[in-house]
N, C-alpha and C positions, 0 to 999 in steps of 0.2 A: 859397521859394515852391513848389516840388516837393513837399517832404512837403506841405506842407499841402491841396495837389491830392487828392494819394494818398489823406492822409486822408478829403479828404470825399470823392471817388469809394468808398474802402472802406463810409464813414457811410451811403451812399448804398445802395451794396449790404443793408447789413444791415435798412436801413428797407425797401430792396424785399420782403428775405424775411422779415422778420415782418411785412409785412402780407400774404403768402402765406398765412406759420404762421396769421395770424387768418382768413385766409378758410375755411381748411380746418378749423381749431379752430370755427366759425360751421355751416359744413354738418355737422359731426359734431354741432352742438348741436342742428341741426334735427332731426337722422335721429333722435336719440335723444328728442327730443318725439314723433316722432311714432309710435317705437316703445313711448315712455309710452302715448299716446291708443290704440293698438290692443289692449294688453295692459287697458287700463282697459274697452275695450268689452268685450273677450275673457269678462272677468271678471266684468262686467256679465252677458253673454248667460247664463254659469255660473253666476247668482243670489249672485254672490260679491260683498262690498265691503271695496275698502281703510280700513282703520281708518285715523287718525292713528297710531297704535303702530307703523303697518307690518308688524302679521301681518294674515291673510288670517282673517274669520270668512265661515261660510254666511251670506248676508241669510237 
């Protein structure tokens, strides 16, 4: 009965910090949207537009 405690208090553990790892992996996905959307206005206001190809032509 011992290990098997262990074990799930360790299970336990590990499910706390992956869903840390996901919170934190969530806000890094935000920050990075929203550093897409500024860079898209940026580029915007520069009469620039993203092709699909992902180079950069003048509008």
């Amino acid at each position: 009965m011992k290990e098997s405690d262990e074990v799930m208090k360790e299970s336990d553990e590990v499910m706390k910090e992956s869903d840390e790892v996901m919170k934190e992996s969530d806000e890094v996905m935000k920050e990075n949207d929203e550093v897409m959307k500024e860079n898209d206005e940026v580029m915007r206001e520069h009469g620039m537009r993203r092709p699909l190809s992902g180079r950069f032509s003048l509008g």
